[in-house]
C-alpha positions in Angstrom: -7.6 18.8 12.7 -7.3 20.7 9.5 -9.1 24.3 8.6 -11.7 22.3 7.2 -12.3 20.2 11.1 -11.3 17.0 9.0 -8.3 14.8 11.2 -5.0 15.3 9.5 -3.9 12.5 7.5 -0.4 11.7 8.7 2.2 9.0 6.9 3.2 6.4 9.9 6.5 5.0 8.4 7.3 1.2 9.2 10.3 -0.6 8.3 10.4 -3.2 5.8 13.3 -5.6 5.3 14.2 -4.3 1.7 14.4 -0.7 0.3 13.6 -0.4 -3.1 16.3 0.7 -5.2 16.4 5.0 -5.0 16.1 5.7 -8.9 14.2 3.0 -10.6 10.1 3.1 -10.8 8.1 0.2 -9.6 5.7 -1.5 -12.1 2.6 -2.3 -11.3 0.3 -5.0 -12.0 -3.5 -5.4 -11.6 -4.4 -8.9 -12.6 -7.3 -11.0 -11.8 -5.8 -13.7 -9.3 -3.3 -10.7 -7.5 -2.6 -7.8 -8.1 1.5 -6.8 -7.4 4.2 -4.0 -6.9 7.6 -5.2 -8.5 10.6 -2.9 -8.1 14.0 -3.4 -7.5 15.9 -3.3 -4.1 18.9 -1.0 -3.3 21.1 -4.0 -3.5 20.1 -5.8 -7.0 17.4 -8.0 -6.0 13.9 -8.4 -7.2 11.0 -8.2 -5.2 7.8 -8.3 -5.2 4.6 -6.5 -2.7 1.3 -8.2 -2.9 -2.1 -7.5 -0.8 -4.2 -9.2 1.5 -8.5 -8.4 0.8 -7.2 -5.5 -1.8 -9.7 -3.0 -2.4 -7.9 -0.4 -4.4 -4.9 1.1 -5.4 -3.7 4.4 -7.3 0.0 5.3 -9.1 0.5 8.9 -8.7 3.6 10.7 -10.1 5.1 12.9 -7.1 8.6 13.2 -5.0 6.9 14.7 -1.8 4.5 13.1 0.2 1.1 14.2 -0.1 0.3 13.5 3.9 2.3 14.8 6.2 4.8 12.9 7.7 5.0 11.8 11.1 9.1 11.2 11.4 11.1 9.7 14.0 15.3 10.8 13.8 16.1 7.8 15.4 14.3 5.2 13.1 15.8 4.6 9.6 14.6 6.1 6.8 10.7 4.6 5.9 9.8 4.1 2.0 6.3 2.7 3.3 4.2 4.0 5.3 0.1 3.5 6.6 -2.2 6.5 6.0 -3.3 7.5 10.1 -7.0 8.9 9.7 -7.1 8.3 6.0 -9.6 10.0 3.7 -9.6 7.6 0.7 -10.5 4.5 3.0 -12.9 6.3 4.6 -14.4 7.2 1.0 -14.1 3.8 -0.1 -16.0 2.5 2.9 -18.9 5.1 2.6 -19.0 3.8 -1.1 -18.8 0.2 -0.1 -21.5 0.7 2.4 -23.8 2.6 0.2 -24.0 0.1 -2.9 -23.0 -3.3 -1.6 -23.7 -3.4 2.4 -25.4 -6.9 2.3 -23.4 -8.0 -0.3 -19.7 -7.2 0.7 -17.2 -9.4 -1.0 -15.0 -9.9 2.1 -17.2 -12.3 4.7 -20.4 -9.7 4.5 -19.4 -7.0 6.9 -18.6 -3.9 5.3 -17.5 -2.2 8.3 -14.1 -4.7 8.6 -12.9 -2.0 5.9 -12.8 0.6 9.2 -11.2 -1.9 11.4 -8.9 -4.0 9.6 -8.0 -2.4 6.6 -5.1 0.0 6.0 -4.0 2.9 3.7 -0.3 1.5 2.5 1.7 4.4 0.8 5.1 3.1 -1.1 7.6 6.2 -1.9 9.6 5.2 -5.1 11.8 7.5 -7.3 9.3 10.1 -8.4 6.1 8.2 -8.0 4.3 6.6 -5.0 1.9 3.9 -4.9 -0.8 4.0 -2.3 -3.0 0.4 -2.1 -6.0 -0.2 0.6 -5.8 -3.6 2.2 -6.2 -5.6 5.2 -2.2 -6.4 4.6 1.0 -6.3 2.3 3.2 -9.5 1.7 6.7 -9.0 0.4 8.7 -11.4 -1.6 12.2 -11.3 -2.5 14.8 -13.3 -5.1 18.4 -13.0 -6.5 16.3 -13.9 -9.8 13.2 -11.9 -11.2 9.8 -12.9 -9.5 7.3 -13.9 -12.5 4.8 -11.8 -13.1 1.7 -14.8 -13.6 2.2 -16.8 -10.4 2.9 -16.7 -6.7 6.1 -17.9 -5.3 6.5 -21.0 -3.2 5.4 -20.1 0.2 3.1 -17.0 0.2 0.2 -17.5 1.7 
């Protein structure tokens, strides 16, 4: 608990099977059929993050992690994370519940927000991108991913 008797939001890193490349910013697109993450990795590929049920996502400039971080030495350095007792979903479901509660886009039940969603944070070179979802989906190619459709394969 914090000073204020709210839980302390803490950054869970997870390993991903590409790091994005330590210098370059990601782009971000919001687009009606998906919405995406592209960034290059560490080793010259392009991929591509894109979001199960998304609900929202923010670009923030910033080198340090606004949550704190809870770090294992023995793991590998984590470049994503999920958001443990996150504020902003919480937020988002109180505003989900309060103007669309019968009429919840995802199957009706507003309260799946609370139980399958997550708070994703992706550290990049001086900016993070944080996305609420009920799950990421990573793509990668030796040639760059286009930017109007979804690869062969993602579900």
């Amino acid at each position: 608990m914090n000073m204020f008797g709210k839980k302390r939001e803490i950054a869970l890193g997870f390993t991903v099977p590409y790091k994005a490349d330590p210098v370059d910013s990601p782009t971000v697109i919001y687009g009606p059929n998906f919405t995406a993450i592209y960034f290059n990795t560490d080793d010259g590929k392009y991929c591509r993050a894109t979001f199960e049920k998304l609900d929202s996502i923010r670009v923030c400039r910033g080198e340090y992690y606004p949550y704190d971080v809870d770090r294992n030495e023995e793991l590998p350095y984590c470049w994503v994370s999920k958001i443990k007792n996150s504020s902003w979903l919480l937020e988002r479901h109180e505003y989900e519940s309060k103007h669309y509660k019968h009429a919840y886009g995802f199957g009706g039940d507003v309260d799946e927000m609370l139980s399958d969603f997550s708070h994703f944070f992706f550290s990049f070179h001086d900016q993070y991108v944080e996305v609420l979802s009920s799950g990421v989906w990573f793509e990668v190619s030796e040639e760059v991913i286009p930017k109007d459709k979804l690869m062969e394969g993602h579900p």
